[in-house]
C-alpha positions as CSV (number, residue, x, y, z in Angstrom):
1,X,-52.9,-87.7,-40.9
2,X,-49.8,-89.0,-42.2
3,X,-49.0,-85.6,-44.2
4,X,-49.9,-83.6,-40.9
5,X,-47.3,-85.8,-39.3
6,X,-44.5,-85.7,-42.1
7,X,-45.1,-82.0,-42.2
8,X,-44.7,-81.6,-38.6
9,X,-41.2,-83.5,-39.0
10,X,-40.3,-81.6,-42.1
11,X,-40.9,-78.0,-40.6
12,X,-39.4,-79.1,-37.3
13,X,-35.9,-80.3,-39.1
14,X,-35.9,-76.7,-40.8
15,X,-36.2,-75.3,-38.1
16,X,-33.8,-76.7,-36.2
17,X,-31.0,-75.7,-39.3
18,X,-32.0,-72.2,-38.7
19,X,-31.2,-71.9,-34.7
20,X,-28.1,-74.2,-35.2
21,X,-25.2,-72.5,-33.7
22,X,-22.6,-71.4,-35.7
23,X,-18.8,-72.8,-35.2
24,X,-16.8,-70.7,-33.1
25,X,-13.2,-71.2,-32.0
26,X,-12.4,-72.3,-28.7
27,X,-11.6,-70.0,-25.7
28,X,-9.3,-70.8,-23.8
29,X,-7.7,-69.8,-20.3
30,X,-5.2,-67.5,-22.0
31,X,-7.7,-65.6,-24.4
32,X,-10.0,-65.2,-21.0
33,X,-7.0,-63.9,-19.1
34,X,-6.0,-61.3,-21.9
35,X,-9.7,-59.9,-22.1
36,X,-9.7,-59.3,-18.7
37,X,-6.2,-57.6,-18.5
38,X,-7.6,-55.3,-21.4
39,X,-10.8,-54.6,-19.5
40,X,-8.6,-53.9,-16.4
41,X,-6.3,-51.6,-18.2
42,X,-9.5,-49.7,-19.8
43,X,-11.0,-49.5,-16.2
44,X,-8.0,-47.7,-15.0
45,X,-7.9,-45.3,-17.8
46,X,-11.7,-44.5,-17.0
47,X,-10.6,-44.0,-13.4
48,X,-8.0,-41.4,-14.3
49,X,-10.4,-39.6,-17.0
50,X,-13.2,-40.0,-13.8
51,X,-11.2,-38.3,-11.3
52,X,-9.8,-35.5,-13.8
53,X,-13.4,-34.5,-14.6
54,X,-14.1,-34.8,-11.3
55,X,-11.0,-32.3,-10.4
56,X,-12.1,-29.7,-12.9
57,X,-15.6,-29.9,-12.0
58,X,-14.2,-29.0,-8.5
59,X,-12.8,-26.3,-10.0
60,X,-15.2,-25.0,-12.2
61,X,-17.5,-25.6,-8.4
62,X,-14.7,-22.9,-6.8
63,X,-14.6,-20.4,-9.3
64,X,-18.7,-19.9,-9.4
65,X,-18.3,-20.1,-5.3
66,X,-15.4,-17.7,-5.9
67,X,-17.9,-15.4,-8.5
68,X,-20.6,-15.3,-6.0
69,X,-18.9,-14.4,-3.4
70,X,-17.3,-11.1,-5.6
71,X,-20.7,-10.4,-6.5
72,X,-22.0,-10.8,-3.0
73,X,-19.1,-7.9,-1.9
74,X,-20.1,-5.9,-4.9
75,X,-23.3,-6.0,-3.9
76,X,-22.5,-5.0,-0.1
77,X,-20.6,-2.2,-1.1
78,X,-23.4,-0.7,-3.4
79,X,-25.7,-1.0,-0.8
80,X,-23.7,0.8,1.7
81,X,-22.9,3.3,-0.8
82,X,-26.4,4.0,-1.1
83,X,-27.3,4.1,2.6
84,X,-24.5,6.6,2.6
85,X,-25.9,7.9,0.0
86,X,-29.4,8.3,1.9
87,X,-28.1,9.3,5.5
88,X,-26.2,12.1,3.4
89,X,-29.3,13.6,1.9
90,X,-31.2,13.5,5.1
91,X,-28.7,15.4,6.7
92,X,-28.7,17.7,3.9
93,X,-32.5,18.1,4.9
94,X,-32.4,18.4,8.5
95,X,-29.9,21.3,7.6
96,X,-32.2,23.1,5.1
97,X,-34.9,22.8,8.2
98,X,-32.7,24.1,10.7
99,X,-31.8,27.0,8.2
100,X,-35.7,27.5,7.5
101,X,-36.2,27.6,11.4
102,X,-33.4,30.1,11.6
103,X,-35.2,32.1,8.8
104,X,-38.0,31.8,10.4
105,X,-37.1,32.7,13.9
106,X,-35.6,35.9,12.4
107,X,-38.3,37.2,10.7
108,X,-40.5,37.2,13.8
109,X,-38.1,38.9,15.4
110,X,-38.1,41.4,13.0
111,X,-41.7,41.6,12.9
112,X,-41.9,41.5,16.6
113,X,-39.4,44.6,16.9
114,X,-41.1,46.2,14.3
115,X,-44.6,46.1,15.6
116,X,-42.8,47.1,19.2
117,X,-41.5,50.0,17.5
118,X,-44.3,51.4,15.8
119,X,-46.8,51.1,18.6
120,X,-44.0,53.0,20.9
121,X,-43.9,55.5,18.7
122,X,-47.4,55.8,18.3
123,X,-47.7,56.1,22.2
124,X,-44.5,58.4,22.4
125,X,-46.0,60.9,19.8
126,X,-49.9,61.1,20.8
127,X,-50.7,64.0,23.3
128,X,-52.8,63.7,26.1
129,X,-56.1,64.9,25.6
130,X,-56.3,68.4,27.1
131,X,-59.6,70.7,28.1
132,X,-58.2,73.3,25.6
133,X,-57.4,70.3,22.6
134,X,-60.7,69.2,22.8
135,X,-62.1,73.2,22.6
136,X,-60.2,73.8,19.8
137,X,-61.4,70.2,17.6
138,X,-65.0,71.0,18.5
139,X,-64.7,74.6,17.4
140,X,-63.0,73.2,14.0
141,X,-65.7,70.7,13.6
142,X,-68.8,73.1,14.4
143,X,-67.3,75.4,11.2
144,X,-66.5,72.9,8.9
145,X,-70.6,71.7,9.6
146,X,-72.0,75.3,9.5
């Protein structure tokens, strides 16, 4: 039991060498006052970097709002060009129909006048039947069947 017991001293005094602390030098009011003048002075130059990023990121923030919006007109446009585009080719349509209407409506009246013509001539030239036709055709008829 005793060597349990001078063992547990011994490890316990080695131990206590290794978390010893280490001899610093002593800080005083002046060295504290110095740090925090450097920290302060560090701190403002972080401030003036911070708000310069923040400043061009601003701008960078404008110029994409800036591209957007050009590409928003651009966009506009080309659509209206289109629709122009569009109403000008349905006009173009409703023109060709109205011509094919027109064509249309002339050639019945052609046909019309046409088919008014022939059957008034057809009336105009036939002669009324007569007694002395009808002889004649019936005579014609009874030789060519003889």
């Amino acid at each position: 039991m005793k060597v349990a017991l001078s063992g547990l001293i011994l490890s316990i005094i080695l131990c206590g060498q290794v978390f010893a602390a280490q001899p610093t030098e002593k800080i005083t009011n002046e060295m504290i006052y110095l740090k925090l003048l450097e920290i302060e002075k560090r701190q403002a130059v972080l401030e003036i970097q911070f708000r310069e990023f923040k400043t061009s990121v601003d701008k960078r923030f404008q110029q994409v709002d800036k591209r957007f919006e050009e590409l928003r007109e651009d966009m506009n446009k080309r659509f209206e060009q289109v629709d122009k585009r569009f109403e000008e080719l349905r006009e173009d349509m409703n023109k060709r129909f109205d011509q094919l209407y027109t064509f249309l409506w002339i050639v019945t009246g052609i046909f019309s006048a046409l088919v008014a013509v022939v059957i008034g001539f057809a009336l105009w030239d036939s002669e009324p039947p007569s007694a002395g036709h009808a002889k004649r055709l019936w005579k014609k008829w009874k030789n060519y069947t003889a």
